[in-house]
N, C-alpha and C positions, 0 to 999 in steps of 0.2 A: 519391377522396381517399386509401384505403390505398393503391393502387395510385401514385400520385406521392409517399408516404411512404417506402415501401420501398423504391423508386428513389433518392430524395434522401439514403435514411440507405447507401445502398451506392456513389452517385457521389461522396457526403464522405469515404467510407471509403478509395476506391481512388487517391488520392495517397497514403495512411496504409502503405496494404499495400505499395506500392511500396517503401517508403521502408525497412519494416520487416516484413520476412516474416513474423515471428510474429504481426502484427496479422493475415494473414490465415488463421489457424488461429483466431484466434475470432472471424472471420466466416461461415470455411465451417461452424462449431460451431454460429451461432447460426441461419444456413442451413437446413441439416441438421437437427437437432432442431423447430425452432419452425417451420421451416416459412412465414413471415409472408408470401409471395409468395400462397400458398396459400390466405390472408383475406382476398383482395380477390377483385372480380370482371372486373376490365378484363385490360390490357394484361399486365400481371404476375403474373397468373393461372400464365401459360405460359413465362415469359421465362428464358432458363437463367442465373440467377441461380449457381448451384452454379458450373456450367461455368467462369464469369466470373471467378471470386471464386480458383477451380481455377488457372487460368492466371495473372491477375496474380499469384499465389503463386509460382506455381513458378519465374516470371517473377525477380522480389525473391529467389525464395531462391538463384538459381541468379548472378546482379547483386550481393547482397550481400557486403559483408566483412566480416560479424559472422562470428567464429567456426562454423564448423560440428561438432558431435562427435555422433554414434551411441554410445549408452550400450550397452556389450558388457556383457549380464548375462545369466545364465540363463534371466533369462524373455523377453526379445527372442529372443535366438538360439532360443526353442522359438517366438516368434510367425512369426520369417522361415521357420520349418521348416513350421510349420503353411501359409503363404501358397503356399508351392514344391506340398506334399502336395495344396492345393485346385486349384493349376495341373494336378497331374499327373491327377486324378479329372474335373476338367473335361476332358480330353483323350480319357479312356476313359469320359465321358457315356453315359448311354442314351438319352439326347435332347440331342447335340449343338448344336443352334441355343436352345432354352431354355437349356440352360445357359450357355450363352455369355451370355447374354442378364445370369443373376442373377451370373455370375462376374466383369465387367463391373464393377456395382453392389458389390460384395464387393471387387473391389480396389480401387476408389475408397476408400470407408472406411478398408483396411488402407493406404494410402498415404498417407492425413491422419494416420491413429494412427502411422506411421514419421516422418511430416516435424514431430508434434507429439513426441516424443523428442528432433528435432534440436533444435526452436527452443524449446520451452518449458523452458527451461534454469535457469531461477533461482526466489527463492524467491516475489516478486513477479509471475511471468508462471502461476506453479502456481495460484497465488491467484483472482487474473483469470478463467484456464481456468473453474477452477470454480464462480465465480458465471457466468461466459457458459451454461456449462452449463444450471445448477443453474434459472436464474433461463428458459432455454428451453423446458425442456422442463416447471415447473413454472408457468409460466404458464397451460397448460392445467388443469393442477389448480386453479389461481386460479380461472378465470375458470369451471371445472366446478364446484366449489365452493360458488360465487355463483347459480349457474345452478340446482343442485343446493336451494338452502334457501330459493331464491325458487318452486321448482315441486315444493315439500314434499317433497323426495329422492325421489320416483316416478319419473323416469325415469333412466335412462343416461348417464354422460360419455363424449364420443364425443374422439379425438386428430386431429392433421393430417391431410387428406386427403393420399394418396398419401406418407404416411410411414412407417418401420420400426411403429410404433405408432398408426397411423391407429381399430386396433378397441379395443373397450371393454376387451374381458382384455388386450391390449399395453397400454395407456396405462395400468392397472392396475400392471403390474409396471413401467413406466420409473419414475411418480411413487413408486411406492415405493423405487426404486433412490436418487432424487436428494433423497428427505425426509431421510437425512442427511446429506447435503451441506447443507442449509439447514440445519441444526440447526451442522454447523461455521461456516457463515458466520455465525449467529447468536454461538458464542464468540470470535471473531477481531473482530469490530464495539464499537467504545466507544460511539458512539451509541445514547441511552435509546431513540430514535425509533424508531431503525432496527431494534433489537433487536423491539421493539413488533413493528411492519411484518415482520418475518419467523417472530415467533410467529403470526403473524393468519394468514399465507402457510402453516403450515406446518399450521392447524389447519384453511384450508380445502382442502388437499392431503390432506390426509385423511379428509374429508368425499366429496372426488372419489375418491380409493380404494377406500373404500365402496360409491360409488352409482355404480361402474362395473359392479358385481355380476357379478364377476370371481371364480371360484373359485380360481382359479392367485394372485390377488392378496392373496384373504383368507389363503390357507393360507402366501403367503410372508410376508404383514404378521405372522402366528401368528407364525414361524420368527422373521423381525426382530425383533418385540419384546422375544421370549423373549432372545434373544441380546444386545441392550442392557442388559434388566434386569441379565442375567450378570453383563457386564461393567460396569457402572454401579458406583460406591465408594457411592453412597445407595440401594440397595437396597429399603429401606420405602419410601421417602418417592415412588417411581419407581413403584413397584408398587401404591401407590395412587393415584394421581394417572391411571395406565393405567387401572386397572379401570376407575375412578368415567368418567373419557372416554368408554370402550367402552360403558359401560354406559348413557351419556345420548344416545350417537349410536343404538346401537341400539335402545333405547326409541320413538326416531323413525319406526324403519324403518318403511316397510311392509311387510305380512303374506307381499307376492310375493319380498320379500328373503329371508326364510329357508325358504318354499320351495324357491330354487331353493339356498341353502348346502345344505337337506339332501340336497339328490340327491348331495353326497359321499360319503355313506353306502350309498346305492340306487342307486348306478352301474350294476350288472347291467341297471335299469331305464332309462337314461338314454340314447338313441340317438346322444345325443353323446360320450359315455364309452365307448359300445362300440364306435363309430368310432375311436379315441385308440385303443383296446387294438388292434383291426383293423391300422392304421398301424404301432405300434409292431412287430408280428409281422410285417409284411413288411419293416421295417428290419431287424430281425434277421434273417430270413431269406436276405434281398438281400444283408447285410455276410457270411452265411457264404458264400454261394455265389461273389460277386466281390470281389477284396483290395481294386479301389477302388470298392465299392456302384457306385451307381448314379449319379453326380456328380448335381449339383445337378436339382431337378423329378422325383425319379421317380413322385410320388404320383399315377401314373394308373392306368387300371382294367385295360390289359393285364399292369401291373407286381404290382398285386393279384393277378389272375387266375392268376397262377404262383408267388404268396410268401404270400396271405394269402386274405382275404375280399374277392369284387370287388363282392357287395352291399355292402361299407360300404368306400367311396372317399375318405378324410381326409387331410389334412395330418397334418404327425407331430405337430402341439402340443407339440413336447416337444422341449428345446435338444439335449439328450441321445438322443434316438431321430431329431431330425432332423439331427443331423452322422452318427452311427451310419449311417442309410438314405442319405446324401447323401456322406460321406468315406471310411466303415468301420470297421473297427474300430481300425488304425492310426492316423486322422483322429483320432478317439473318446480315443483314447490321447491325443493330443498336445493336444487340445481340453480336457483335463482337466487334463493337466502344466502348459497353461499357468496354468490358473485356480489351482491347487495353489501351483505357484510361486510366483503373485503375492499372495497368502494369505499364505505364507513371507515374504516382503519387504516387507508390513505386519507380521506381528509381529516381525521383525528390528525395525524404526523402532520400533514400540514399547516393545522392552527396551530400545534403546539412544538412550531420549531423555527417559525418564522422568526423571531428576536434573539435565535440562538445561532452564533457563530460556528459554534464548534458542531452544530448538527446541520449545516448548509447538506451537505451527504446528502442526508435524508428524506430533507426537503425536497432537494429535487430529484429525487430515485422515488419519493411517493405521487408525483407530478406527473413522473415519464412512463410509469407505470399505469398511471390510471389513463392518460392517454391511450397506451397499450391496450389497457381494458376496455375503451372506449369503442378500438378498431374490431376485438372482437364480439363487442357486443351488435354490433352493426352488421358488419360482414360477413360475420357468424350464423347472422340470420337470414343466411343463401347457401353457407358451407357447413357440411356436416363434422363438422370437429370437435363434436361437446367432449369428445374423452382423450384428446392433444394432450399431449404432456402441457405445452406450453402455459396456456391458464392456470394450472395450478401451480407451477414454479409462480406464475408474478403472484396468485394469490399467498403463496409459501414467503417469497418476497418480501410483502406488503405486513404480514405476520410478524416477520422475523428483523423489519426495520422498527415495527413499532416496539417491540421488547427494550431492543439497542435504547430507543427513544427513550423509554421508560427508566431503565436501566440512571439513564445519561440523568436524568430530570430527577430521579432519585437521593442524586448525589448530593451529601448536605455540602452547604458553604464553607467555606474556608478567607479566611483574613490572611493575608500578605501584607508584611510589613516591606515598605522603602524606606530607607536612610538616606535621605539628599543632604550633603554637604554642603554650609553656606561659605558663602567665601568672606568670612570674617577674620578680622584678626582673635579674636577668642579660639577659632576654631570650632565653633559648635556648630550639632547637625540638627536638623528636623525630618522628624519623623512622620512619614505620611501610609496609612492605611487606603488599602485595596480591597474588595470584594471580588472573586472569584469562583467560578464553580468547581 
């Protein structure tokens, strides 16, 4: 039955995307993240749904006569720099056929984040993106959630198979990525119901946050909070409402959940922590020895054997030591200017939309995003996910609300004339002038 649903909602789709490219940028979004091929057992298991969805794309975008335009800013031009730098490290690989292999999968992403720049252009398609998103990849927190308070939080929430976030610490740090994104669709929404419906959404995404018992996840949910509170204009009233939360979920836990929190502190003692450190010292070592490391896969044991410890053979866990051991330090550099940048280009939209009614949107879609960016930049730095789609959609995001912004703030003025009627006997009126954008 999934398996003839997932087919039906993608063969209604594909007149859609023809017709209109940008409908297939939040196909291959809802693809990509959720995964739904992936919850069945039949036929659609295996079906290259992506592929499909790939091609009628390119197909519509390349047929169309919408407009095309590439936004030339700063932070684009350092992402085309950064895709050029992983071609040239993929080239001078230490393991040539692996790399191919994940560089492959890495530009596929970087080429949905360029064609979603073309087409997601307005202020209604930004919108869309974001619950396509927000509403895929937090599905799993849903339904982990539920899963989660039905088997008294004891065990694990587990993400898509065979996705960026398939383990418990990835799907840790995506749903804390897209909790505010739900929290913006929540102030964009008139509906009582709906508001309802994504408080309920948002409180069992964090229920799955928790009970993914995720250390990279708690220590960035720490960082997000904090960072909201900051920024938040109700301050008390936020900071209570967090604690008394924290404090009824963790009441719940059980005893094996702060076990394994505390081994934050007893890492010397943690054979997974002194793996992380192992890793991390042959990225470094790798990036001094060659300008392009080691491209992508070096984490093998002969690559240890000569840079670190080859008793402890790890992944780098860490977004920052696995671009460092995988691009170098140049990679490292441009991997960081980008995310800087696009930081920059949230709080640009936020000074310059706070007095504006008609851009409330943006204001706070550039808020909830840098929150977002906040959880990855934190939590990131335990989980190996420098090359998740997710990041670059909110930095594509953050891009594509600033244009809208600019766009909007472009706009010259306009006078509007009123006619107010007095109530005289002559019958004359007075006329009053408006200013408008």
């Amino acid at each position: 039955m999934r398996d003839i649903l997932v087919l039906l909602i993608v063969l209604v789709g594909i007149p859609k995307i023809l017709m209109n490219p940008h409908i297939g940028v939040y196909f291959w979004s809802w693809i990509s993240y959720m995964n739904p091929h992936r919850l069945s057992w039949g036929f659609s298991y295996s079906f290259p749904y992506a592929m499909l969805i790939a091609v009628l794309t390119v197909i519509s975008f390349v047929t169309s006569k919408e407009t095309k335009k590439f936004p030339v800013t700063p932070v684009t031009i350092t992402l085309i720099i950064f895709v050029i730098w992983m071609s040239i490290t993929t080239f001078f690989a230490l393991y040539p056929e692996d790399a191919k292999i994940e560089y492959i999968r890495v530009i596929k992403i970087q080429f949905f984040t360029i064609l979603t720049l073309i087409l997601i252009n307005n202020q209604e398609r930004i919108k869309t993106l974001v619950w396509v998103i927000a509403l895929s990849v937090g599905f799993f927190g849903i339904k982990g959630g539920v899963f989660s308070i039905l088997s008294g939080l004891n065990f694990r929430v587990w993400g898509p198979p065979g996705s960026y976030f398939e383990g418990n610490n990835e799907l840790g740090l995506a749903l804390l990525m897209v909790l505010p994104m739900f929290r913006y669709m929540q102030m964009t929404v008139d509906n009582k119901w709906i508001k309802r419906a994504l408080l309920g959404a948002m409180l069992l995404i964090g229920i799955s946050i928790i009970t993914t018992y995720s250390r990279g996840a708690f220590l960035g949910a720490m960082a997000m909070m904090f960072f909201f509170w900051l920024k938040s204009p109700n301050k008390l009233p936020i900071g209570l409402a967090a604690v008394l939360a924290i404090a009824v979920i963790l009441m719940a836990m059980p005893g094996k959940y702060f076990e394994r929190m505390s081994t934050i502190q007893t890492y010397e003692q943690d054979e997974s922590a002194l793996g992380r450190i192992s890793a991390w010292t042959m990225a470094f070592n790798l990036a001094k020895d060659r300008i392009t490391a080691g491209g992508y896969g070096p984490w093998k044991e002969e690559v240890f054997a000569v840079y670190s410890d080859p008793t402890r053979v790890f992944d780098a866990h860490s977004i920052y030591f696995e671009v460092l051991g995988e691009q170098g330090f140049i990679g490292l550099f441009i991997f960081l200017l980008l995310f800087f940048l696009a930081w920059r280009t949230g709080s640009w939209i936020i000074k310059n939309t706070k007095d504006r009614e008609d851009l409330v949107w943006a204001l706070n879609l550039a808020r909830m995003l840098q929150v977002g960016l906040v959880a990855y930049a934190t939590g990131g730095a335990f989980l190996g996910l420098a090359y998740f789609d997710l990041p670059y959609h909110m930095v594509a995001l953050l891009v594509l609300t600033r244009v809208c912004v600019e766009q909007a703030l472009a706009e010259p003025k306009t006078v509007k004339e009123e006619v107010v009627k007095q109530n005289e006997p002559t019958g004359s009126t007075k006329v009053k002038w408006r200013w408008e954008q």
